[in-house]
N, CA and C atoms as an extended XYZ file, in Angstrom:
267
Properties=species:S:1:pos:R:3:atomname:S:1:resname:S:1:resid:I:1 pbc="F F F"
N       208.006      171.630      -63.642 N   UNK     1
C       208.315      171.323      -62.259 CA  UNK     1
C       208.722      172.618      -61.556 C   UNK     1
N       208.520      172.876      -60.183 N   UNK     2
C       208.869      173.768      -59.793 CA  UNK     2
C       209.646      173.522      -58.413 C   UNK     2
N       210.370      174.411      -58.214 N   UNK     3
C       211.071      174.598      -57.411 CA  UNK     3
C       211.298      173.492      -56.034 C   UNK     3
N       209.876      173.299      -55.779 N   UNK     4
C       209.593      172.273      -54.754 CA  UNK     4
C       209.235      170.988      -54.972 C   UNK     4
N       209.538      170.942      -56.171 N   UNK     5
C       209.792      169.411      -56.859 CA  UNK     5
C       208.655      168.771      -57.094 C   UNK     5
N       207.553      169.323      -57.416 N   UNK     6
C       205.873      169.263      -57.849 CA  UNK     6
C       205.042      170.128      -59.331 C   UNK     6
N       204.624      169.279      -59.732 N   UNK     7
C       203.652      169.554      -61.100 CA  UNK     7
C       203.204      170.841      -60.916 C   UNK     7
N       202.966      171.318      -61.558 N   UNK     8
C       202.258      172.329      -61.799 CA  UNK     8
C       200.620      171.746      -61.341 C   UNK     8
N       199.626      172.458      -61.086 N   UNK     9
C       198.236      172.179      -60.498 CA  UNK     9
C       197.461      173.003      -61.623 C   UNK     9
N       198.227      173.478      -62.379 N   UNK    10
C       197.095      174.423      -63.228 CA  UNK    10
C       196.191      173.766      -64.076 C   UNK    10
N       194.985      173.647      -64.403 N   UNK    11
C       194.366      172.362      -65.922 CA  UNK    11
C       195.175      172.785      -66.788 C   UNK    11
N       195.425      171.506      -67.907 N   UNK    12
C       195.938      171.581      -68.821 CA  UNK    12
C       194.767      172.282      -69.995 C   UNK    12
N       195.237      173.202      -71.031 N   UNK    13
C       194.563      174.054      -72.276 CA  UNK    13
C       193.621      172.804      -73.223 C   UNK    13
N       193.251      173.121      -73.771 N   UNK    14
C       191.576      172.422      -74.181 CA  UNK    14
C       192.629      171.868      -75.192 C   UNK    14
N       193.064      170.878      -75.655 N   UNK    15
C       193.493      169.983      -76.511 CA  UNK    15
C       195.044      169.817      -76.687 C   UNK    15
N       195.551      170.636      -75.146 N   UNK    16
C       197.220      170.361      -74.912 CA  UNK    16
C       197.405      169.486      -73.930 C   UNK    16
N       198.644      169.768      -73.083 N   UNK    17
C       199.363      168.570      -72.854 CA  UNK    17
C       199.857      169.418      -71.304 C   UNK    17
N       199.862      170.767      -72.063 N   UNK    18
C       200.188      171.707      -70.697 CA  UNK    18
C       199.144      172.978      -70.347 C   UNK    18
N       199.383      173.559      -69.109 N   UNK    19
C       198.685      174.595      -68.717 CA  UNK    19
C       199.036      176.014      -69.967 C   UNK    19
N       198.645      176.814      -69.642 N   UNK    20
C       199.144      178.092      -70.681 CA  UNK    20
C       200.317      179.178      -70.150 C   UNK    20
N       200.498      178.151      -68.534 N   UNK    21
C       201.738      179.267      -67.951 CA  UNK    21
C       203.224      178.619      -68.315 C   UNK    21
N       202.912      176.849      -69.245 N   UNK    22
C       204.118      176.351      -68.895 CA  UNK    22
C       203.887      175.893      -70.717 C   UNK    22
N       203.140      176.348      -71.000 N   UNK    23
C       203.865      176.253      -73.186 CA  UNK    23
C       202.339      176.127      -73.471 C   UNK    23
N       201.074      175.793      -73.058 N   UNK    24
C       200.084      175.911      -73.662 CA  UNK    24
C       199.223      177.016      -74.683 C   UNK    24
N       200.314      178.308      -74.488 N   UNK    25
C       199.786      179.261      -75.511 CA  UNK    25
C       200.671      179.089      -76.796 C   UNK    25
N       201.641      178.404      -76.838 N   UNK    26
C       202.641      178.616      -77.609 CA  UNK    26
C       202.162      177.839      -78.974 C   UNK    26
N       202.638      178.678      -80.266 N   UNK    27
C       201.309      177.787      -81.251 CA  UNK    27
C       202.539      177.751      -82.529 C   UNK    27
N       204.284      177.637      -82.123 N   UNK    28
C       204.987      177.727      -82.868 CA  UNK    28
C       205.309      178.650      -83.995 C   UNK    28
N       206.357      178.590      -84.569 N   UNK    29
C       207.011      179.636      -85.573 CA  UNK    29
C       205.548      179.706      -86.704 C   UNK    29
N       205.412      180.848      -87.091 N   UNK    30
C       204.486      180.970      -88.083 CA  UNK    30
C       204.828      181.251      -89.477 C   UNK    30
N       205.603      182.062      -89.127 N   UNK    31
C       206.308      182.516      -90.306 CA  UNK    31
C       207.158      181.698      -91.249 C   UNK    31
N       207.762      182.014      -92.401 N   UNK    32
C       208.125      180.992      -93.330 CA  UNK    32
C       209.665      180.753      -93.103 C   UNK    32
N       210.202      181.644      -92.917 N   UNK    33
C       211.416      181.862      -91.953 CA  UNK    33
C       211.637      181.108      -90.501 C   UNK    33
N       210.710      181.163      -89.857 N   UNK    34
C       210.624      180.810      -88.656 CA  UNK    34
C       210.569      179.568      -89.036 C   UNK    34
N       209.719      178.679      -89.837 N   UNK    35
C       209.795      177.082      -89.547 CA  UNK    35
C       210.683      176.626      -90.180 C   UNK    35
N       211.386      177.439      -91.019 N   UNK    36
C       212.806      176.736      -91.612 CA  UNK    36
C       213.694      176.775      -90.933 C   UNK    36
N       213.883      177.650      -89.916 N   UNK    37
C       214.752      177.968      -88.931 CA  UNK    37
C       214.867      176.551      -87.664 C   UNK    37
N       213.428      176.661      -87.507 N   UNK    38
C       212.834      175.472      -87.024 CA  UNK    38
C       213.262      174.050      -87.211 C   UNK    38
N       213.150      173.497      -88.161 N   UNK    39
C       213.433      172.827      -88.798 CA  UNK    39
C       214.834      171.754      -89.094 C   UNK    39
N       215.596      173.110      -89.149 N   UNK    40
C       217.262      172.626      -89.122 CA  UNK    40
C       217.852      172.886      -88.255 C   UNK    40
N       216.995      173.190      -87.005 N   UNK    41
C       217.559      172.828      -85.796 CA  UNK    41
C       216.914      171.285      -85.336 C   UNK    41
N       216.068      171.460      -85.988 N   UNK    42
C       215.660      169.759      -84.922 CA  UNK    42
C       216.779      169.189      -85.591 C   UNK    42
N       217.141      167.665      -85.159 N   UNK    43
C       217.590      166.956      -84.757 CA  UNK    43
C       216.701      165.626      -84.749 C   UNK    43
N       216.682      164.361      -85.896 N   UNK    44
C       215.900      163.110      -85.436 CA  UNK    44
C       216.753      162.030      -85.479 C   UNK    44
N       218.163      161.799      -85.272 N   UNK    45
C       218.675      160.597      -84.886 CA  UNK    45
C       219.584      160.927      -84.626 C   UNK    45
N       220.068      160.768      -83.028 N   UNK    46
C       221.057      161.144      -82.704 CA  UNK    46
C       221.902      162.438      -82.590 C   UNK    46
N       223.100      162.709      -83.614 N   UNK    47
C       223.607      164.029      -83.269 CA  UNK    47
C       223.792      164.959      -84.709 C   UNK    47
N       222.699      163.884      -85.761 N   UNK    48
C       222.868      164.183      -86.945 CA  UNK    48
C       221.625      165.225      -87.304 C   UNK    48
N       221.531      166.287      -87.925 N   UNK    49
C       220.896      167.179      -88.695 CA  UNK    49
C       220.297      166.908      -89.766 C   UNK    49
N       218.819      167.598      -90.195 N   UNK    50
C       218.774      167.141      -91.215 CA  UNK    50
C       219.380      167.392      -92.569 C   UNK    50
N       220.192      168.850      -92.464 N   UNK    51
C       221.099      169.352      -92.912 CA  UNK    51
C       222.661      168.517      -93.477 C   UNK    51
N       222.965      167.658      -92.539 N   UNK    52
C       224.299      167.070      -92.195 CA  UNK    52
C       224.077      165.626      -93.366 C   UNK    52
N       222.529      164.737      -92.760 N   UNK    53
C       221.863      163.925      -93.669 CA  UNK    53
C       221.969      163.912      -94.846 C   UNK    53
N       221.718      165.115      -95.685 N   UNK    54
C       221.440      165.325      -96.820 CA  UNK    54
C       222.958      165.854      -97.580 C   UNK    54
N       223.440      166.451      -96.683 N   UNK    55
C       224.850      166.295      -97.140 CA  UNK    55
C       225.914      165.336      -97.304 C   UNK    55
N       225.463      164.280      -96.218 N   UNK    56
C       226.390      163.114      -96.471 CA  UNK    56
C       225.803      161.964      -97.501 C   UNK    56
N       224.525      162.276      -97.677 N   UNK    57
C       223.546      161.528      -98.916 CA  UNK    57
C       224.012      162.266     -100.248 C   UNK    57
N       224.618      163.136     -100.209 N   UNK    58
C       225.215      163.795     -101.678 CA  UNK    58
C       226.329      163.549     -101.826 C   UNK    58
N       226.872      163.223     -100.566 N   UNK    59
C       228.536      163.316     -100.668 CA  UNK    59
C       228.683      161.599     -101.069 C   UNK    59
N       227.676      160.514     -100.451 N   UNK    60
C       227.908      158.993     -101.168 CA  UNK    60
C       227.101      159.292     -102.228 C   UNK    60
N       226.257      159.884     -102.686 N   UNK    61
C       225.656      159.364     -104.202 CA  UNK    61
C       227.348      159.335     -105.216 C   UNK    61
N       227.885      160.664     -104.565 N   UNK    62
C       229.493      161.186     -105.972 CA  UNK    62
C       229.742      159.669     -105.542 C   UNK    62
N       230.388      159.421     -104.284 N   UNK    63
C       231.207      158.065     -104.126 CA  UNK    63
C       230.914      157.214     -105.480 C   UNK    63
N       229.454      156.805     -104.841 N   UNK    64
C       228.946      155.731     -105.906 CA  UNK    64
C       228.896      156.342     -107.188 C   UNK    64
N       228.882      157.246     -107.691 N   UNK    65
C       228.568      157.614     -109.277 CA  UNK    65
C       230.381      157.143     -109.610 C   UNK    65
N       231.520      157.701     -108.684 N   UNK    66
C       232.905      157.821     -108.746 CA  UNK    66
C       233.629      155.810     -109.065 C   UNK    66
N       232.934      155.451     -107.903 N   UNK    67
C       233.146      154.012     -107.993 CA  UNK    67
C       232.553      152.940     -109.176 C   UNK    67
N       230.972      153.178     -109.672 N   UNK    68
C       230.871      152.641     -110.818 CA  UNK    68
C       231.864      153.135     -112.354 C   UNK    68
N       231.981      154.406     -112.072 N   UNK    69
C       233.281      155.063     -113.348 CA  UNK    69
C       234.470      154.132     -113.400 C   UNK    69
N       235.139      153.918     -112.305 N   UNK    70
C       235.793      153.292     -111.739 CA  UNK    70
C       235.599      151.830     -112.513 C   UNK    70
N       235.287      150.873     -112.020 N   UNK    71
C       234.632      149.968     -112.115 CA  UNK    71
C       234.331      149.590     -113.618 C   UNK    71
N       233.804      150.457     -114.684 N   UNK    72
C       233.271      150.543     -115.885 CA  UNK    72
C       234.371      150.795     -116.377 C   UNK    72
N       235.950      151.411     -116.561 N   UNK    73
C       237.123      151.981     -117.153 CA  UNK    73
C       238.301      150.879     -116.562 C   UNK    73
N       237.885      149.612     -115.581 N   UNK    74
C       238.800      148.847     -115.442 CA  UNK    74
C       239.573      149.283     -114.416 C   UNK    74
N       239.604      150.635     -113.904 N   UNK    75
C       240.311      150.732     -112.443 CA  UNK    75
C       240.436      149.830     -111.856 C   UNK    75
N       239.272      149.839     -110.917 N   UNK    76
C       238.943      149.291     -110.067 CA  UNK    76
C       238.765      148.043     -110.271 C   UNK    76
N       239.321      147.251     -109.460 N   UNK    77
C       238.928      145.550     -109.538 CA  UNK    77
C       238.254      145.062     -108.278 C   UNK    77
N       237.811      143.758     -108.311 N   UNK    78
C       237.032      143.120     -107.050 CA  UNK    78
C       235.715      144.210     -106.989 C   UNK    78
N       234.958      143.524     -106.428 N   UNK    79
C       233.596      143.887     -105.400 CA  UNK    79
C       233.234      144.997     -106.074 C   UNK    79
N       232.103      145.451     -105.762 N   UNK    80
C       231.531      146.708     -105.591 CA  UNK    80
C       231.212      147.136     -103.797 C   UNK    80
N       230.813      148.313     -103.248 N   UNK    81
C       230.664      148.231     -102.370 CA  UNK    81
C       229.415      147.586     -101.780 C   UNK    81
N       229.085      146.993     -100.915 N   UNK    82
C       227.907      146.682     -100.472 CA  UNK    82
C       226.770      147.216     -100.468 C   UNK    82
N       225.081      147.102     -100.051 N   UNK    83
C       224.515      147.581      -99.579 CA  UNK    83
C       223.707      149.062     -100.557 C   UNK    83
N       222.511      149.067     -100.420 N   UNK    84
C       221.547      150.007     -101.057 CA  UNK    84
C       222.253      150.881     -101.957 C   UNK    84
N       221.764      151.822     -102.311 N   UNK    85
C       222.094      152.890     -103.483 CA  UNK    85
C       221.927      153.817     -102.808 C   UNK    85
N       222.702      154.873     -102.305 N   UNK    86
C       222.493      156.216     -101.986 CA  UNK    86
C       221.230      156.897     -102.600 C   UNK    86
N       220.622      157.934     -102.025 N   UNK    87
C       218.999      158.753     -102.901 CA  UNK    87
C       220.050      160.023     -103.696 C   UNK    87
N       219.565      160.003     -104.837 N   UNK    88
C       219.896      161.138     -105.298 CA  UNK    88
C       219.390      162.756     -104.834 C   UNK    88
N       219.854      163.452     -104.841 N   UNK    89
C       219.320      164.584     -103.690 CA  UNK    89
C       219.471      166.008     -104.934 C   UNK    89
């Protein structure tokens, strides 16, 4: 958008979405560095990382490995916790 509150008029690049003055040359990180960099900056739900994901998927697998110990040595009484099995990571 520009300034005067109108599209751009330029054609859009042969199999994009935009002209080449407003991201149509842009053909992303190439490098191996670059798309990892890439990467753990996106963001796909909300305000969580995929970084953050995988850390809190390690941090309940211990829970659950901690709570069946638990559980198996007579600690723990009642219930287990609800709901799926954490992925091992």
């Amino acid at each position: 958008m520009r300034s005067i509150l109108q599209r751009c008029k330029a054609p859009a690049m042969k199999g994009k979405q935009v002209c080449k003055f407003h991201g149509g040359l842009s053909t992303g990180p190439r490098t191996e560095i670059g798309r990892q960099r890439c990467a753990e900056a996106k963001t796909v739900h909300g305000r969580e990382t995929r970084r953050g994901r995988i850390e809190q998927s390690i941090a309940m697998h211990r829970l659950r490995a901690i709570e069946e110990l638990g559980h198996a040595l007579g600690i723990f009484n009642g219930s287990k916790t609800p709901g799926r099995k954490p992925q091992k990571n």
